[in-house]
N, C-alpha and C positions, 0 to 999 in steps of 0.2 A: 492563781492557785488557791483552792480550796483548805484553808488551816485549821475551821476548831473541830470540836471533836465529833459529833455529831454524823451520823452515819446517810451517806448520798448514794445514788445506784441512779445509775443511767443505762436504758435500755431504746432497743432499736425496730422497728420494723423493717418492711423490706422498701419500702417506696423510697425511700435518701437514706443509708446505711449511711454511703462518705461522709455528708454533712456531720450525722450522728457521732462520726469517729472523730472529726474534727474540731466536735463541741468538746470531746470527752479530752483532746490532746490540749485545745487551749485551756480545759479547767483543771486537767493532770489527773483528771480521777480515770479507771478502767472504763469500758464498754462492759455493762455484764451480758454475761454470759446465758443466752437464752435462743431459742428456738421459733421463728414463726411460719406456715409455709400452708400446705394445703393438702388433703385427701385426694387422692384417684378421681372422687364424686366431685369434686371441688369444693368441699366444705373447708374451712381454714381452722389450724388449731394452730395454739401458741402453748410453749413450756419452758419456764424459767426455772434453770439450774443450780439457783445460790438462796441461799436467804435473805428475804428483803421486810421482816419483821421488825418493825417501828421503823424504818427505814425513810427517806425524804426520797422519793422516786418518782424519776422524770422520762417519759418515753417520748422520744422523738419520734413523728412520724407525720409526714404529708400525707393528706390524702388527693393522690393525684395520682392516673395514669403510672405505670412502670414494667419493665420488664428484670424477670431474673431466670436467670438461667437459658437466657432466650426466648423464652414463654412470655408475650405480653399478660399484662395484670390490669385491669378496671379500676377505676377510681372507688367503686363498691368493694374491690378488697382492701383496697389499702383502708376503708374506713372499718371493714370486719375486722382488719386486725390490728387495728388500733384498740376496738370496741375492747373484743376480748383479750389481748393484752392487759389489758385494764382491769378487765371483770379478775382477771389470773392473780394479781400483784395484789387487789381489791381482799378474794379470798385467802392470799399466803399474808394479809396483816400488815402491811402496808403500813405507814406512821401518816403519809400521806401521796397524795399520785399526783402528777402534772403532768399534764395533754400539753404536748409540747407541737403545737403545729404550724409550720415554718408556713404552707399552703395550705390550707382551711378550703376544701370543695364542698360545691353546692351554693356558695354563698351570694351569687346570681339569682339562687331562687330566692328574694329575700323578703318577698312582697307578692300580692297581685296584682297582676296586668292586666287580668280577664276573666270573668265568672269560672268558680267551678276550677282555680288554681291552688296548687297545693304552695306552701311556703316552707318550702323542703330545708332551708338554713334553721330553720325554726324546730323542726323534726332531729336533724343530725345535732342541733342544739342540746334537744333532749334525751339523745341517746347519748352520746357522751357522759353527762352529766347525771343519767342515769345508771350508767356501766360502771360506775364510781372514781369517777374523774374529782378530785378536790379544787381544780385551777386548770385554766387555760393560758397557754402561750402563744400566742400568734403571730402574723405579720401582714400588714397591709389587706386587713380586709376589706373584700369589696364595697361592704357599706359599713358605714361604723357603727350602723342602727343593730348589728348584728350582737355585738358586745351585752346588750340587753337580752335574746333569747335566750342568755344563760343564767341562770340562779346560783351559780360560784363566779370569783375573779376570774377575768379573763384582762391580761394584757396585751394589747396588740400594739408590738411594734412597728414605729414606720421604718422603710426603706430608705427615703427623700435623702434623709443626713449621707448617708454613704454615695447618693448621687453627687450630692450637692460635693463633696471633698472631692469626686472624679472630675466633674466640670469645673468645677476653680482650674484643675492643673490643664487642662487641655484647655479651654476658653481666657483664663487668665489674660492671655493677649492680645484679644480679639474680642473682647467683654463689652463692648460699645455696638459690635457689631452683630451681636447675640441676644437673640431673643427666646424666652419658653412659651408653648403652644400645649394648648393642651386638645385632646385629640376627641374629645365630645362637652359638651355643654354641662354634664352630670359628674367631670373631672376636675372641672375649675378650682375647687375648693385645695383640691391634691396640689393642682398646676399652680395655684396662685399662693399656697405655702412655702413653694419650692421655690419660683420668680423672687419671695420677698427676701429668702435666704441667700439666694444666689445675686439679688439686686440687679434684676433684670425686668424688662417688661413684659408683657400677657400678651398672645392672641388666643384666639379660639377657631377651634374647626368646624364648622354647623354642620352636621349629617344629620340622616335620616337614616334610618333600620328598619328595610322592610320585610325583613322576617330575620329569627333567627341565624348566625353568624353570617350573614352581610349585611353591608352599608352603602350607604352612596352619598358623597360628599355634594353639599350644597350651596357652601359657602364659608370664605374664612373673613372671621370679627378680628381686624387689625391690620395694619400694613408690615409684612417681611419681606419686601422687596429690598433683596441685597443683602439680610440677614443669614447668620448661620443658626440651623433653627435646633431648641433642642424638645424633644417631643415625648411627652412626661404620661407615662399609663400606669394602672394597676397588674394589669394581666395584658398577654397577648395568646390566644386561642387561635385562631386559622392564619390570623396575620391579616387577612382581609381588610377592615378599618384601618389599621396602622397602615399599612403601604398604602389605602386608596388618599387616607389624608396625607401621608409625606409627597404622592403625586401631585396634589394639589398645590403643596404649597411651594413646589418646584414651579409647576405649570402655569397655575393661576394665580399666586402667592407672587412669582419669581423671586425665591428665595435662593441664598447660593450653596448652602449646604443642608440635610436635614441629617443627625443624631436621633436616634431613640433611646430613651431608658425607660423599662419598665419590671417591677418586681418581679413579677412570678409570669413564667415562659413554658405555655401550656404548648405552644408549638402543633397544634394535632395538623390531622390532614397533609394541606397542600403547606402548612405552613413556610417552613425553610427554604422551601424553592421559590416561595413569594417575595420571600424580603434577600435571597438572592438575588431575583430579577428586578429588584425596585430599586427605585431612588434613591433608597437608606444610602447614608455614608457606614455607618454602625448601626447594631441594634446589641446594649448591653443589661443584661441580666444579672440577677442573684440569684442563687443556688440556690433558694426552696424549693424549685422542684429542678431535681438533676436534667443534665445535658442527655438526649435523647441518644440510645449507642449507636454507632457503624455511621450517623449521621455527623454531616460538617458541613458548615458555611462559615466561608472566609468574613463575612458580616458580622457574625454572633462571636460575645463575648459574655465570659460569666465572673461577677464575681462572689467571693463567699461573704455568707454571713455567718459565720462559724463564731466570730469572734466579739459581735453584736448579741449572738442567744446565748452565748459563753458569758455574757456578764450580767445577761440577765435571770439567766436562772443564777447565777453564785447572788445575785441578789435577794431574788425569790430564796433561797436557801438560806441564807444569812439572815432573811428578815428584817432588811433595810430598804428603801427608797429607791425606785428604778424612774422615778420620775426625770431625770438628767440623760434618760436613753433614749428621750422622744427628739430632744431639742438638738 
């Protein structure tokens, strides 16, 4: 609960409303009151109904895939209306803004691969930050190198911790016999943060990507025969990768159970019927980016981080040290 006097305002777009209401229940303060949506032409307008002059204002908002009202929505609008949200709260005098983003899209393009590549994490970097963004809130971005194309603070929290309290209680038991894997060679650094917490060993999955969202597993670096394996990513996008390594390390691995955890559950495509038909024992998520509607798999589980951005903006507000929310 938020105490001293100093005036907060929390606002929402449409891409994860729930999370937003759930930041706003664990800090006690309102949702305000605001408007964001889109023209007949598709053009998007935002309009916020309250005064938010010298105010400390935080908008939640993934940019990621969503549907409202039925109507899917692009990862393009959930970032238009972040933008102008912004630009909105920016001209009504604002005290200050925080881009509050649970899933941060684009952030795959974060580099070149190939002549003639744009470095689009770099671009939305600067659009934000040019919409009059004061601060960035994040979480598990895909590269950390990302944190740098911004010219304001950005914190990016990790996910790991809130894994790491799930697999204590379900591996607790069996913790000898449990091993973390991580699911490409470019993850290690994630998998091998997580293994130290958890006090578990490493393997790794060796694939190859030969072209955008597919994979093909080539070989696993370490022995999980007879392990219950848990399988640590950033993102899952088609599911492709994930299920082709959890086949592995069933197959070729003979491993005796595989668990997934990974933060942000882009799910697109064929995804969910994927990792229905796979090996997965579970695959558990956090709600940065909402559960997809009318869809279900007995697999998928989600949990919130509602209470994780909840203390970290009352930090970011209080203007005290969020450094205790990585560890």
């Amino acid at each position: 609960m938020i105490t001293h006097g100093k005036s907060i305002k929390m606002f929402t777009g449409n891409s994860n409303p729930e999370l937003a209401k759930a930041i706003c229940q664990e800090l006690g303060v309102p949702l305000g009151n605001s408007e964001v949506g889109s023209f007949a032409d598709g053009e998007n307008y935002a309009s916020i109904y309250e005064t938010v002059r010298g105010s400390d204002v935080f908008v939640v908002q993934s940019t990621c895939p969503f549907e409202k009202d039925g109507v899917p929505h692009t990862v393009n609008d959930a970032l238009m209306e972040l933008l102008i949200m912004i630009d909105a709260l920016r001209r009504a005098s604002a005290g200050r803004i925080t881009a509050v983003i649970p899933y941060f899209g684009y952030a795959r393009q974060d580099r070149k691969t190939k002549p003639r590549d744009p470095i689009s994490a770099k671009l939305v970097a600067n659009l934000i930050t040019r919409a009059g963004a004061d601060r960035v809130l994040t979480m598990d971005l895909h590269a950390n190198q990302i944190q740098g194309f911004f010219d304001i603070p950005v914190d990016n929290l990790l996910g790991s911790p809130i894994f790491v309290n799930e697999c204590f209680r379900k591996y607790a038991a069996i913790q000898e016999d449990t091993m973390v894997v991580s699911t490409d060679v470019g993850s290690v650094a994630r998998a091998l943060a997580f293994a130290q917490k958890m006090a578990l060993p490493l393997a790794i999955v060796d694939k190859r990507r030969q072209k955008a969202n597919s994979s093909e597993v080539m070989n696993i670096i370490g022995d999980v025969t007879g392990k219950h394996v848990i399988l640590l990513d950033d993102m899952v996008d088609t599911g492709g990768s994930l299920c082709h390594a959890a086949e592995a390390l069933v197959k070729i691995g003979k491993a005796k159970s595989v668990t997934a955890c990974a933060t942000h559950g882009l799910l697109s495509g064929p995804a969910i019927q994927r990792i229905q038909d796979s090996v997965l024992e579970e695959v558990v998520f956090l709600d940065t980016i909402p559960p997809r509607s009318g869809v279900k798999c007995d697999k998928i589980r989600y949990i919130s981080v509602a209470h994780l951005f909840a203390e970290a903006i009352s930090h970011i507000y209080e203007e005290t040290s969020v450094s205790r929310l990585f560890s």
